[in-house]
C-alpha positions in Angstrom: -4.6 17.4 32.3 -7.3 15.0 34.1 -9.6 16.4 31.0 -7.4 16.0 28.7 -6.9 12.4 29.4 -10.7 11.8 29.6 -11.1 13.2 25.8 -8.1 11.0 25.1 -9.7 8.0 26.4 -13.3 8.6 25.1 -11.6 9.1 21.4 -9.0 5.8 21.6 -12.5 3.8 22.2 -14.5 5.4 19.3 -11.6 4.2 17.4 -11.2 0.8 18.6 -14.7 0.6 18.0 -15.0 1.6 14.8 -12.0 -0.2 13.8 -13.2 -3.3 14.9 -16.5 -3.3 12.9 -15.1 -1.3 9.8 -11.9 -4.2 9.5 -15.0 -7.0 10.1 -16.6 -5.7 7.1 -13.3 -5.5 5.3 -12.3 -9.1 6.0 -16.0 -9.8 4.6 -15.9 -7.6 1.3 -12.3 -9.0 0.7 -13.5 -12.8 1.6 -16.4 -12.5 -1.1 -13.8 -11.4 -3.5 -10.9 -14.1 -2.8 -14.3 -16.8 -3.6 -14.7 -15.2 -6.7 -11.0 -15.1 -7.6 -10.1 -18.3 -7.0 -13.7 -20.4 -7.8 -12.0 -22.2 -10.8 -9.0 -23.0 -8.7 -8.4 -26.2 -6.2 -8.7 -23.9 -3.1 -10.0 -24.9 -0.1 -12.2 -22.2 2.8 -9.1 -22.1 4.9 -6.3 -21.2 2.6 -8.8 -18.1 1.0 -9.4 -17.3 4.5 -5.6 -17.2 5.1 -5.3 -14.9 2.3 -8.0 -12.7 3.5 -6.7 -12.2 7.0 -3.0 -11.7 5.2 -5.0 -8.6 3.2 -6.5 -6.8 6.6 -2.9 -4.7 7.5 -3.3 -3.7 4.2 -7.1 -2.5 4.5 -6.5 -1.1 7.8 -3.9 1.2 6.4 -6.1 2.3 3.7 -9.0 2.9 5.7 -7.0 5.0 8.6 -8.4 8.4 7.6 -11.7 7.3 7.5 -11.3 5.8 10.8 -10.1 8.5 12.4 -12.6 11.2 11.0 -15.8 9.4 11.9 -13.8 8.6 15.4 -13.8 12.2 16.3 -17.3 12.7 14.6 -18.9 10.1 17.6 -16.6 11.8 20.1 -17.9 15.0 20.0 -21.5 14.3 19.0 -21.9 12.6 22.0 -19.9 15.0 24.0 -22.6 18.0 22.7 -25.3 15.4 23.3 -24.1 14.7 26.9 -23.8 19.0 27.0 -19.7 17.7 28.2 -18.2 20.6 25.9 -20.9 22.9 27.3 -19.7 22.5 30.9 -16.1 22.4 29.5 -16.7 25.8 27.9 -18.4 26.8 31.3 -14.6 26.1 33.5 -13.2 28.4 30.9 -11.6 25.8 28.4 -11.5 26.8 25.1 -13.2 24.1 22.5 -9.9 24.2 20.6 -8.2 23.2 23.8 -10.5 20.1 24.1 -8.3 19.0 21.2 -5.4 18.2 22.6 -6.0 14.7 23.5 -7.5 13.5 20.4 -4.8 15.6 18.5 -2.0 13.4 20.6 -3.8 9.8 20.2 -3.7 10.7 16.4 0.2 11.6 16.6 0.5 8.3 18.4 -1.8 6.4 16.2 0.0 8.0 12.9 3.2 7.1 14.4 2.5 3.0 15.1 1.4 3.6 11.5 4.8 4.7 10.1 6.7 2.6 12.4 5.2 -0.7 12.7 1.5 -1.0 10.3 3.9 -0.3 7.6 6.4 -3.0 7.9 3.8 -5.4 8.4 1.8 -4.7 5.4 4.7 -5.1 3.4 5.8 -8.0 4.9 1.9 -9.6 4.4 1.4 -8.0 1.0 4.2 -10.3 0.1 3.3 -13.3 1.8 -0.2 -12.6 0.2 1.2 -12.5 -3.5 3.3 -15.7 -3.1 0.8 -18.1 -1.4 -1.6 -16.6 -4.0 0.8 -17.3 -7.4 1.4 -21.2 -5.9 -2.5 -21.3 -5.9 -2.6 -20.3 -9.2 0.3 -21.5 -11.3 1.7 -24.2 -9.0 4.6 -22.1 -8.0 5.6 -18.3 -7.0 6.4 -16.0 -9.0 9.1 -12.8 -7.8 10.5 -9.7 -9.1 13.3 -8.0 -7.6 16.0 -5.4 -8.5 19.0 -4.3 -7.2 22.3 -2.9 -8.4 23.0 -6.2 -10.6 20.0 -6.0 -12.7 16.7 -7.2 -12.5 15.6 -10.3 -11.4 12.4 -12.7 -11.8 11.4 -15.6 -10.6 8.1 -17.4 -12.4 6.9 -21.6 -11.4 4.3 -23.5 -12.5 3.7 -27.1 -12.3 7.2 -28.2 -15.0 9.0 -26.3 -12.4 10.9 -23.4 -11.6 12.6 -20.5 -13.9 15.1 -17.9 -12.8 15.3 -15.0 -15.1 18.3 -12.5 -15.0 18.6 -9.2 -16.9 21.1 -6.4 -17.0 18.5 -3.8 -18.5 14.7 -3.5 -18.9 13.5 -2.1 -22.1 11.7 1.4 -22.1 8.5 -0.3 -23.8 7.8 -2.3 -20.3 8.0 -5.7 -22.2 11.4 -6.1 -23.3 14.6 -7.7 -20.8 17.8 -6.9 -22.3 21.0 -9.6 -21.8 19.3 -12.2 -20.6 20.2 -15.4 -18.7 17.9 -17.6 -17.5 17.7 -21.3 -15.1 15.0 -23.9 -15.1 14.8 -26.1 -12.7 12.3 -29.6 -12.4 9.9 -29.6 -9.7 12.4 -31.8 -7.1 14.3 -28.5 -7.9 17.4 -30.2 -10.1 18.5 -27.6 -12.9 17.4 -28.7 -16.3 18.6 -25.8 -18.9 20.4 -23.0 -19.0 19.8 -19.9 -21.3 21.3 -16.8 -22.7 20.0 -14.7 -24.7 20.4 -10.9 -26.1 16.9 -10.1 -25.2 13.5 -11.5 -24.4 10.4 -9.9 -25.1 7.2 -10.5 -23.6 4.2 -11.8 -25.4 1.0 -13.1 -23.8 1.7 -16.2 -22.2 5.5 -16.9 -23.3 9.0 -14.6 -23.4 10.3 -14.6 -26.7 14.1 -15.2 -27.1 16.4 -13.5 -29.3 19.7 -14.6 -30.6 19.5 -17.2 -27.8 22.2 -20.0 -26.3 20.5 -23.2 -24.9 22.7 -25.7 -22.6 20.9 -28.5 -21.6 21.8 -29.4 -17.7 21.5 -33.3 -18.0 23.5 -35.5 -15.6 26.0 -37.1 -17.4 26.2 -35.0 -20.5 28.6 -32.1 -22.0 26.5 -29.0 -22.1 28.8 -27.3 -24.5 28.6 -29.7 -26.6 25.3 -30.5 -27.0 24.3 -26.3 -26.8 22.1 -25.1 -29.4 21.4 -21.5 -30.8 18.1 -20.7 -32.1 17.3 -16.8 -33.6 14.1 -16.8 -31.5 13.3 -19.2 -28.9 10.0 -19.7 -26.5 9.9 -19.7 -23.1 6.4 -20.5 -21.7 5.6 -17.3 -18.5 2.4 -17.1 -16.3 4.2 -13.4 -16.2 2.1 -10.3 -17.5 3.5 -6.8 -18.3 0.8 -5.6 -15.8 1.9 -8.0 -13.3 5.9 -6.9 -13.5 5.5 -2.9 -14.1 2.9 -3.2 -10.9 5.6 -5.3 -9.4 8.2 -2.5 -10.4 6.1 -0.1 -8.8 4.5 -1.5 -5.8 5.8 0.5 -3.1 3.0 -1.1 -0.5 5.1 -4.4 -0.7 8.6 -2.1 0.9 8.7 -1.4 4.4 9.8 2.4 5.0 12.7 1.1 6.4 13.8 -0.6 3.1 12.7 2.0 0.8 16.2 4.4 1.1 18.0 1.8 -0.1 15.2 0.4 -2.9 15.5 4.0 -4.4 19.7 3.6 -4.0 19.5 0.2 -5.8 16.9 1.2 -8.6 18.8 4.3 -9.5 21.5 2.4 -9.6 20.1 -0.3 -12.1 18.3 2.8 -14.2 15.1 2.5 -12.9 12.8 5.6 -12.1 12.6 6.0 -8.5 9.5 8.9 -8.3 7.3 7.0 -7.1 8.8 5.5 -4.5 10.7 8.9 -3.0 6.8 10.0 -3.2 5.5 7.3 -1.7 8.1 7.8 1.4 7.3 11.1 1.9 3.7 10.5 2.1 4.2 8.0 4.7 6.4 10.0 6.7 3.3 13.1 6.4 0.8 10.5 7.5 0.4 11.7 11.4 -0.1 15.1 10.0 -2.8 14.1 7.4 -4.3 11.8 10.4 -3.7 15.0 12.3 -5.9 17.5 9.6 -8.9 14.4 9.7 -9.5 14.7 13.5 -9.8 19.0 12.5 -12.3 18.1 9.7 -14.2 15.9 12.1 -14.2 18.6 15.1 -15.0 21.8 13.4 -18.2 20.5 12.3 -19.8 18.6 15.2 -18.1 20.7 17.7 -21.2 22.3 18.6 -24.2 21.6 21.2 -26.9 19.7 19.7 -30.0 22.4 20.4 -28.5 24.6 17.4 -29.9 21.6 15.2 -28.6 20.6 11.9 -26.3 17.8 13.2 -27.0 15.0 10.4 -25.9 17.5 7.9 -22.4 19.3 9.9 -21.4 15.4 10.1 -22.0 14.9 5.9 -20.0 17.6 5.7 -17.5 16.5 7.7 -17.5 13.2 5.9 -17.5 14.9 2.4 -14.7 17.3 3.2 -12.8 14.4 4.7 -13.4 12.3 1.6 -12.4 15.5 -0.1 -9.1 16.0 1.4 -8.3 12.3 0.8 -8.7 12.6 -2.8 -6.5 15.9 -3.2 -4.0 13.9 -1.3 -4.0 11.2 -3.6 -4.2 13.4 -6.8 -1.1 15.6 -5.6 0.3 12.2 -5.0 0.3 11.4 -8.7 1.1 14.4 -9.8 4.2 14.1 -8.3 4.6 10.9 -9.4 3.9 11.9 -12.6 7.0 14.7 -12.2 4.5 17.8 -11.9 5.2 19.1 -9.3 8.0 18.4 -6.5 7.8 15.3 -3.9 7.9 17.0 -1.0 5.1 19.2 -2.0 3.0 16.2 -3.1 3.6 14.5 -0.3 3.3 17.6 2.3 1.0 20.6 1.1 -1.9 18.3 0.9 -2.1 17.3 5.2 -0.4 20.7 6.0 -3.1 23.0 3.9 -5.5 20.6 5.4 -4.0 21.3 9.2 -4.7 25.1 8.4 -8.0 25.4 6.5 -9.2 22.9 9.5 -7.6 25.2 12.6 -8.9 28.3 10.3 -12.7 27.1 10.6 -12.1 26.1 14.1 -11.0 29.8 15.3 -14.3 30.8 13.0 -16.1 28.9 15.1 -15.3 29.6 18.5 -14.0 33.2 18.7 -16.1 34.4 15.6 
């Protein structure tokens, strides 16, 4: 047990470590790239570097597997370089055994993960998307859906619009029955809209069969309501911008995602993607789990047999491997190829037992 808490220890410092210079590089890559983003925008150092700290739970999360297989590569290569694992092996534990405590800190590390990195990228990823819209168009811009319909919000520096729609075309661009709210910048509601359907077009919605009330003080809207066969509605909105909207799981804690996928089958939506993206976050101890193996069963070994430099490449390659079967099963199911839980579960589970397989290679032969 004493052992097992040393390994334990010795791994949770790699990975603090590592983590600290791998997110410093991250907040510099993704400072770099806010510069570039918003150079031809009033934007001043401290509100890009606001939206560059918002963007490191996200980076952390993405990185995780990386972090955790070069972790247990510097945990055991200086373990064999320190001959640790040979006097281990001397007392009669087995190198699999030495696993036990970096196994555990990943189950703990994969669980804070699920249960609390999660809901705080979501929660950032949002906050990142609206400071960044007012930046750029004067005003945020929102999508959301639920049972009602679909809903969107778009600003820019006339004011505010609030776009309802009972159905969303199957071509991406189209909003069927439409009704729609503009408001002045102090926030007073200027115009009301309905419409049969509104279809996007670079830079404006185009209304069909469409009712205009105007929402002056003092006047009769329905008396002064006109009816146009197409009317234009200038939109910061792109159809990139709302189907990645549609389809950004990152910006749903777990904990909201049952009832996302309740509310978007409900409004007609496809919900694949996010009953994918669920499961994949509930399987990601286990895939944290399978990195630790990768890193072990090649640097598990004393540093006299030589050949180090290239069992840690391998370990990195087959980890980097691993990563991007995940992510391709991940789309396939997505995609409706093959079932969600196997998309989200064969990949860490196969990885778990081709991992443990080279492991028992190694040390019984």
């Amino acid at each position: 047990m004493i052992l097992d808490r040393y390994f334990a220890r010795r791994f949770t410092q790699s990975f603090v470590i590592i983590g600290a210079v791998f997110v410093a590089l991250v907040m510099l890559i993704d400072l770099i790239e806010q510069l570039r983003r918003f150079e031809s925008h009033n934007v001043s150092f401290g509100q890009m570097l606001g939206l560059t700290l918002l963007n490191v739970p996200a980076g952390i999360s993405e990185i995780l597997p990386l972090l955790m297989i070069l972790s247990t590569i510097v945990l055991f290569v200086g373990l064999a370089r320190s001959s640790e694992l040979v006097v281990t092996r001397a007392i009669g534990r087995s190198g699999i055994r030495v696993l036990v405590g970096p196994v555990l800190v990943a189950v703990v590390i994969g669980g804070l993960a699920v249960i609390m990195l999660n809901p705080i990228v979501a929660a950032t990823s949002v906050r990142y998307q609206t400071l960044a819209d007012t930046y750029r168009n004067g005003g945020p811009s929102a999508l959301s859906l639920s049972g009602e319909g679909l809903w969107l919000r778009q600003g820019d520096a006339q004011g505010q619009s609030v776009i309802h729609a009972e159905g969303f075309g199957g071509d991406g661009v189209t909003l069927l029955r439409v009704t729609i709210l503009s408001y002045a910048p102090d926030g007073r509601p200027v115009r009301r809209i309905l419409a049969d359907s509104a279809m996007l077009e670079p830079g404006r919605w185009m209304l069909s069969n469409a009712k205009v009330w105007p929402l002056e003080s003092g006047q009769n809207p329905e008396v002064n309501a006109t009816r146009h066969d197409s009317f234009e509605l200038p939109t910061s909105l792109t159809q990139d911008r709302i189907q990645d909207t549609l389809g950004r799981r990152e910006t749903i804690s777990i904990y909201d995602l049952p009832q996302t996928i309740d509310e978007l089958q409900q409004a007609g939506f496809s919900t694949r993607r996010h009953q994918v993206w669920l499961q994949v976050e509930l399987a990601r101890p286990l895939f944290l789990i399978s990195m630790v193996l990768v890193g072990a069963a090649f640097t598990m070994r004393h540093t006299r047999f030589g050949g180090t430099g290239v069992a840690v490449l391998t370990a990195v390659l087959l980890g980097f491997s691993l990563y991007f079967m995940r992510n391709f099963a991940q789309i396939l199911g997505e995609n409706g190829q093959i079932p969600v839980a196997l998309a989200a579960w064969a990949p860490p589970v196969a990885a778990i037992m081709l991992t443990f397989g080279l492991l028992l290679h190694a040390e019984d032969g």
